[in-house]
N, C-alpha and C positions, 0 to 999 in steps of 0.2 A: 339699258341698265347694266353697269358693271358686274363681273360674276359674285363679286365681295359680298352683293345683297343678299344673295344665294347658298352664301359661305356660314356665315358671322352667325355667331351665337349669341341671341338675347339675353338682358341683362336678367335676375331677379327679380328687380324691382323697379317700377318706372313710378312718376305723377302721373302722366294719363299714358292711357294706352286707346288706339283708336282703330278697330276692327273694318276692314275694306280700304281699297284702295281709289274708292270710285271719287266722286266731284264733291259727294256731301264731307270726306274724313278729308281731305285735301285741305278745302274750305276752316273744315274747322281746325287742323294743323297749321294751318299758315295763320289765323286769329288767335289763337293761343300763343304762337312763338312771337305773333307780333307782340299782343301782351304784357308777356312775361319771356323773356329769352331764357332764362335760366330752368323752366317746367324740361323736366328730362320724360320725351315724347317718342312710343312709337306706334307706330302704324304696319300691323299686319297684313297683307292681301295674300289672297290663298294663289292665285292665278301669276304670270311671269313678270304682270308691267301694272300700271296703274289703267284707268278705265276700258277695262275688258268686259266689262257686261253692260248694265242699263246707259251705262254711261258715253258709251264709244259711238263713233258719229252714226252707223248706221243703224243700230239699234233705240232710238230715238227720233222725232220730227226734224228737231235742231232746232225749235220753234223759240223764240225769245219769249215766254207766255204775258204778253201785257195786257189781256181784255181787249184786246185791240182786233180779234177776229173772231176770237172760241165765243158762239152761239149759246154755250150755256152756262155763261158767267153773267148771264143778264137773262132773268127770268123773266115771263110776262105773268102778273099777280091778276089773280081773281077779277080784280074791278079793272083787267085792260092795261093798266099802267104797269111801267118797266123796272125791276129793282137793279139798279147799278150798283150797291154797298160791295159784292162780292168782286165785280171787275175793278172797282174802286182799287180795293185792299189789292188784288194782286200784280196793276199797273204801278203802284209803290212799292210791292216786292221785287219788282224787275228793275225798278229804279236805285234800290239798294243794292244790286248784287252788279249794275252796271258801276255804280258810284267805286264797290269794293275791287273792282277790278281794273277801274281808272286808275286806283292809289295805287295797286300791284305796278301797273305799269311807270308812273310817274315814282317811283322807288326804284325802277329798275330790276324789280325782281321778275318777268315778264316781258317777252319783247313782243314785235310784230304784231297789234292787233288784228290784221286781216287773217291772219291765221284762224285766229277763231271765230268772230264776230264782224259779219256785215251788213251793212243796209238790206232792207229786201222788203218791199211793200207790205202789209198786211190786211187782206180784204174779207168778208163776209158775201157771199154770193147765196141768193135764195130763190127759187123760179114757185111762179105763184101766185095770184093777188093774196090771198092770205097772210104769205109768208113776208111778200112784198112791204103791206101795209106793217106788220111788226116791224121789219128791219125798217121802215122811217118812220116810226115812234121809237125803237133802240136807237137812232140817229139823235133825233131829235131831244132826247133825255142825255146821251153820252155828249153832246155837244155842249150841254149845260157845265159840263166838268171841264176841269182846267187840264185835266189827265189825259185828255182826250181831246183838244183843242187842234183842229189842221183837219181833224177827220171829214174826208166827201162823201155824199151820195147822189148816185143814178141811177135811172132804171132806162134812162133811153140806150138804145142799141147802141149808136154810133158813140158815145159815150163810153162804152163798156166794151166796145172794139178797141177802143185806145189806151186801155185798161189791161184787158185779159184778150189780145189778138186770137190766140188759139181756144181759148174756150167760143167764142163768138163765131168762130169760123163754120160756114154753111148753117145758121141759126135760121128757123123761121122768124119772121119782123112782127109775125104776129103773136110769139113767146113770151110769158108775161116775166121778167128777172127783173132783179134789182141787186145793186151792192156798194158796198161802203168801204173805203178804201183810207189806210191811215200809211203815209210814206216814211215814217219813224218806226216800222216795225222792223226784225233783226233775222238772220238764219245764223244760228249759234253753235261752233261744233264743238262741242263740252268735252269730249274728248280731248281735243288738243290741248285746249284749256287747265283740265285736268293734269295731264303729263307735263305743260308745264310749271303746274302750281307745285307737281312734284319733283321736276330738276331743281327748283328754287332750295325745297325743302332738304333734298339731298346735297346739292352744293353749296346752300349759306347760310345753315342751319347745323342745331344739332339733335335735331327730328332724324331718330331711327328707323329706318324703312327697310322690311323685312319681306319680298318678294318669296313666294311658294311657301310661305306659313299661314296653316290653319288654325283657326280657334276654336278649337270643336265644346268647350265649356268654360260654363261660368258661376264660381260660386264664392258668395258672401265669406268671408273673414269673420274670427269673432271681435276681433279690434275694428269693424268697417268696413274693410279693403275690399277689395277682389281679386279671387285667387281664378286665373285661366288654365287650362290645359291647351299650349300649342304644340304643335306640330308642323316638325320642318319635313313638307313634301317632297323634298330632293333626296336628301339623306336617310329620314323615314325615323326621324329621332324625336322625342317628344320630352317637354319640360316644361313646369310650369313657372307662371311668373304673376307677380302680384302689382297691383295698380291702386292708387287713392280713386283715380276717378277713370270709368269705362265709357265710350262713346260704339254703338252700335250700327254701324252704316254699310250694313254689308247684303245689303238690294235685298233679296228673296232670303239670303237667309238668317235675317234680323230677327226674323217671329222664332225662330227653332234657338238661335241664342239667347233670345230674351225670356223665353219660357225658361231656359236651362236656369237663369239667376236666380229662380222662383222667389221674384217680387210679386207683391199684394199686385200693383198697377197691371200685370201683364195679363192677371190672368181672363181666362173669356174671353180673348185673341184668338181668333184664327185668321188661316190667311185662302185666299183664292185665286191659282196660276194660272194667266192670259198669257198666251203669247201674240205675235202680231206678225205681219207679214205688207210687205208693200212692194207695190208695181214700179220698177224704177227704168226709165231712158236715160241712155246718156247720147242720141241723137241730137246735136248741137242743134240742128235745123228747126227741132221742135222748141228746144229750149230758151233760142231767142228767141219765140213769140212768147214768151208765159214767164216774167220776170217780178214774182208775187208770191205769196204765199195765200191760197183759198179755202179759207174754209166754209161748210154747209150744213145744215142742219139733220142732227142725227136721225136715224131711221129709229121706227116703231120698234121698242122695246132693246135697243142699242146701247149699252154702255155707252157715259161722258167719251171715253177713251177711245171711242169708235166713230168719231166725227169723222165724215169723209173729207180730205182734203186737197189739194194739187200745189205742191209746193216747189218751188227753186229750192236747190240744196246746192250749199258751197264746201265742198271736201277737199281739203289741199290741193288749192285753187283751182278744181276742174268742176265745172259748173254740171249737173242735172237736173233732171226733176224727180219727184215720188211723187205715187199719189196711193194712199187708204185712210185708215191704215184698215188690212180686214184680219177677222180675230184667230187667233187658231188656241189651240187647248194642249197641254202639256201635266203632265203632275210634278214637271222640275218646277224646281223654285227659284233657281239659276240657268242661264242659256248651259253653263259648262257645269249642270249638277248632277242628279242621281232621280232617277224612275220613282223611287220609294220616297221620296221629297214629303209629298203629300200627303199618304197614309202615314208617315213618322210621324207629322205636325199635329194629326188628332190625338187628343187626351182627354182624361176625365172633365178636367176645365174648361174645356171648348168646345166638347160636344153636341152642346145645346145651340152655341151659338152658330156652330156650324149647319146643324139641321136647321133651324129656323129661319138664317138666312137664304140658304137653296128652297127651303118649302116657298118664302117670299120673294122669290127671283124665277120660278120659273120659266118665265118666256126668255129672262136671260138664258137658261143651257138652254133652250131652244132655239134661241139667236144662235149662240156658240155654236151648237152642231150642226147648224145650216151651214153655218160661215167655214168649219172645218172643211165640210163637205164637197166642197166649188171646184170647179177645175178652175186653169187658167184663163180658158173662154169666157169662162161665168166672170170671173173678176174683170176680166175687160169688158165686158160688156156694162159693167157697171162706170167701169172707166168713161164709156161714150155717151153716159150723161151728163159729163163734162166735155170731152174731147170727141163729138162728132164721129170719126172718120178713125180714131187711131187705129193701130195696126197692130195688131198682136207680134209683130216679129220685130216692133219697136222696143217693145219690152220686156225686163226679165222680171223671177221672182226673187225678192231677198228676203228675207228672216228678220226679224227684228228681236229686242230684247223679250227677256221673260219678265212681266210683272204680276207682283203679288198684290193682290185688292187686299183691304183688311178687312177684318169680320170683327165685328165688334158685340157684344153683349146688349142686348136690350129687352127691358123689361117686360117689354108689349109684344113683341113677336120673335124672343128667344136671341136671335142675331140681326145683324145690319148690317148689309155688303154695302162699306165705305168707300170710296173713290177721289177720296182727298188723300194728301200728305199730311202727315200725323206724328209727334214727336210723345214718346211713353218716356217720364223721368219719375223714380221712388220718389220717397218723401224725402230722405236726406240729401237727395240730388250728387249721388257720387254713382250712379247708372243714367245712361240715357241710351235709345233708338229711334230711329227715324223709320217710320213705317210706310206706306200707302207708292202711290205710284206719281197724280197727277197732283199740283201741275212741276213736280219733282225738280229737275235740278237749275228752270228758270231763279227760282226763288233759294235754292241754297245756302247764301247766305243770312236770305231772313229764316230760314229755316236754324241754321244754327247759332245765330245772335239768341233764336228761341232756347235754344239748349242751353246757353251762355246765361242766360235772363232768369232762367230755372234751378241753375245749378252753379252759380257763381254772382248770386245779385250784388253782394255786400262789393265786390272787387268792380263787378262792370258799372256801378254806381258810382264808384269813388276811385281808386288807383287807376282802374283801365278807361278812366272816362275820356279823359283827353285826348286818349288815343284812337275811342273806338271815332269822335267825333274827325279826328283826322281821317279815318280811311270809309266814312258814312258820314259825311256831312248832314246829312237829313233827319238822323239818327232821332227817334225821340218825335218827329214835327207829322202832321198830318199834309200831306203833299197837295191832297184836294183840296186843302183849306188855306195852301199861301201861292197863288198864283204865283207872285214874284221869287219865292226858294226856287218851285218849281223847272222857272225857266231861266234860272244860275244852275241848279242841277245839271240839268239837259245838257243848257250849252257847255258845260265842265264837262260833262261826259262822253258827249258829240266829239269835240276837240280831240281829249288823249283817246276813246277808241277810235277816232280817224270813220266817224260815219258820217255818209255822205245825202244825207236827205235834206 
């Protein structure tokens, strides 16, 4: 990024302004200018480039999220039977964010899909007849779907040798496993992606992009508006600037700005910082036997976000693997924030929500402090419930991003520690944020079509219709319910990202 980003001085007064630099304000900069070219738009990020925190490849799985392996998108219900509605919905979130990034490409705003996006198997692995026997009823219910159509299962050995070579390797025959394998699943580096939805914005566009500016407040207008207090962290000069419509995307610390607006919506929000940490090789020798993404069913009292997995990773073009992710604890709200994150975030308003969540999570911080706890040994050893034989001097430990869980207000037990992604817009829809963590920037842009849908219906109804159906063909249509859209989608999007299953 040129120094000029670093220079320039904000104007007064923008149509939107859009706080973070990560993949959700990108997304929704690049939908807006498609649009309307003329919306005068900028985007603040506090940090030197665009996806520096949740977003950037290693601070994430890279996991393309399509239900296509996460264990807990498919519950098992009381009477036995499997509820697919939730994987349903987010195999068409992925579908939508693949479609919007075909059009990127096929416009030429976007080159090189392998940069971001590749094939990469997506499998469910569970050892166990118990576990067994669900995942071929979760087969046998997901195959009934058109969203899910190609997907295999086995539990014979030699099967699942040809499968996952290296998990299999030195296996007893008499190990009860099973797994389900769907060849259409993605390893996604959002980061890349990212930066370049933001050269687009910088070079054909006239989206202002503002590197090392903070937004430290936000408050209401008496005409409407929104008046910010930024701050250019280079120069150390602060000036405020006014907005008709605010977009809040700024990872961990969207709760601490959206409190500042003090909207009716926000309040009773709290937020809860996870960090993560994962085991990563880059020994080629391992990497060619484990060419999939695996994931397993959570342990006893495990956060969603704490599925164990063993995944290929594709980072400008040099292949690895990871495998956790395991949890660690922090009170930033940001990998690059401040100690006091935490205790800032409590207020009169969330106080409640915050105790009554923690009193109804306790084996969660008990998980948490185990999982702080672990040396490296201990993580490996957890590792060679997958990997046999690995070797601890295969692998190192990398950091991952910080996420903020939401705490939400509830009537019955004070708070609710959420684990979805969550979009808070007032009544008059000229504020919005994006809150929660999973299954985060898979779905991005059904995420923001949501802010779009909330806070501009009368335009995406009618002027911006045409357009949003060019770059979301599906736009509007349930995917489960037309076989034949379906697999015009896919093949559309197979094509211009150049994937290869």
């Amino acid at each position: 990024m040129s120094q000029s980003l670093t220079s320039r001085t904000p104007k007064p007064k923008y149509d939107v302004v859009l706080i973070g630099g990560g993949i959700m304000s990108a997304t929704l900069a690049t939908l807006l200018h498609e649009f309307d070219p003329n919306l005068e738009i900028a985007i603040f990020e506090r940090l030197g480039r665009f996806a520096k925190e949740s977003t950037a490849a290693w601070n994430n799985a890279g996991t393309g999220h399509s239900a296509f392996c996460e264990l807990n998108y498919t519950p098992e219900k009381p009477d036995g039977s499997i509820d697919i509605k939730k994987a349903e919905s987010i195999a068409e979130q992925f579908e939508i964010s693949k479609q919007f990034w075909a059009y990127l490409l096929s416009k030429g705003y976007i080159q090189d899909p392998k940069d971001f996006i590749n094939s990469c198997p997506h499998m469910s692995l569970v050892f166990g007849e118990k576990d067994a026997e669900y995942l071929k009823k979760r087969y046998d219910k997901m195959s009934e779907s058109v969203l899910f159509s190609g997907m295999e299962f086995s539990s014979d050995h030699e099967k699942l040798r040809e499968w996952i070579p290296l998990v299999m390797s030195k296996r007893n025959k008499s190990e009860v496993m099973a797994a389900t394998k769907m060849d259409m699943g993605t390893d996604v580096n959002f980061g890349t992606l990212t930066r370049k939805m933001g050269r687009h914005l910088l070079e054909d566009s006239n989206v202002e992009v503002f590197l090392y500016h903070e937004v430290k407040d936000i408050d209401p207008t008496e005409n409407g508006k929104w008046e910010m207090k930024v701050k250019d962290r280079i120069n150390n000069h602060k000036q405020e600037v006014t907005a008709d419509f605010v977009f809040i995307g700024a990872g961990g610390y969207a709760l601490q700005l959206l409190d500042s607006s003090d909207i009716k919506e926000s309040e009773g929000y709290g937020g809860f910082p996870v960090s993560g940490q994962w085991l990563v090789t880059h020994n080629q020798e391992l990497v060619e036997k484990h060419q999939a993404k695996v994931y397993t069913q959570a342990t006893v009292d495990a956060p969603p976000m704490s599925v164990p997995h063993l995944d290929l990773r594709i980072i400008d073009g040099k292949k690895a693997l990871l495998f956790g992710p395991f949890a660690g604890f922090s009170t930033k709200f940001l990998k690059e924030g401040s100690y006091l994150d935490l205790p800032e975030s409590v207020n009169t308003k969330n106080l409640k929500s915050l105790f009554g969540a923690w009193w109804h999570n306790i084996p969660l911080t008990k998980y948490l402090i185990q999982q702080v706890a672990m040396t490296k040994s201990q993580r490996i050893q957890h590792l060679r419930e997958f990997i046999k034989d690995a070797n601890e001097n295969d692998w190192e430990l990398k950091v991952a991003g910080q996420r903020v869980q939401v705490i939400k207000k509830d009537e019955k037990e004070g708070g609710r520690l959420e684990f979805g992604t969550e979009v808070v817009v007032n009544k008059s829809g000229t504020i919005a944020s994006l809150l929660g963590a999973s299954p985060g920037a898979s779905t991005a842009v059904y995420a923001m079509l949501d802010v779009l849908e909330k806070c501009f219906p009368e335009k995406l109804n009618g002027e911006w219709k045409e357009k949003l159906l060019e770059m979301v063909p599906s736009y509007g249509q349930k995917l489960a319910e037309n076989p034949e859209l379906t697999e015009k989608v896919r093949n559309y999007t197979k094509e211009k990202l150049e994937l290869e299953y």
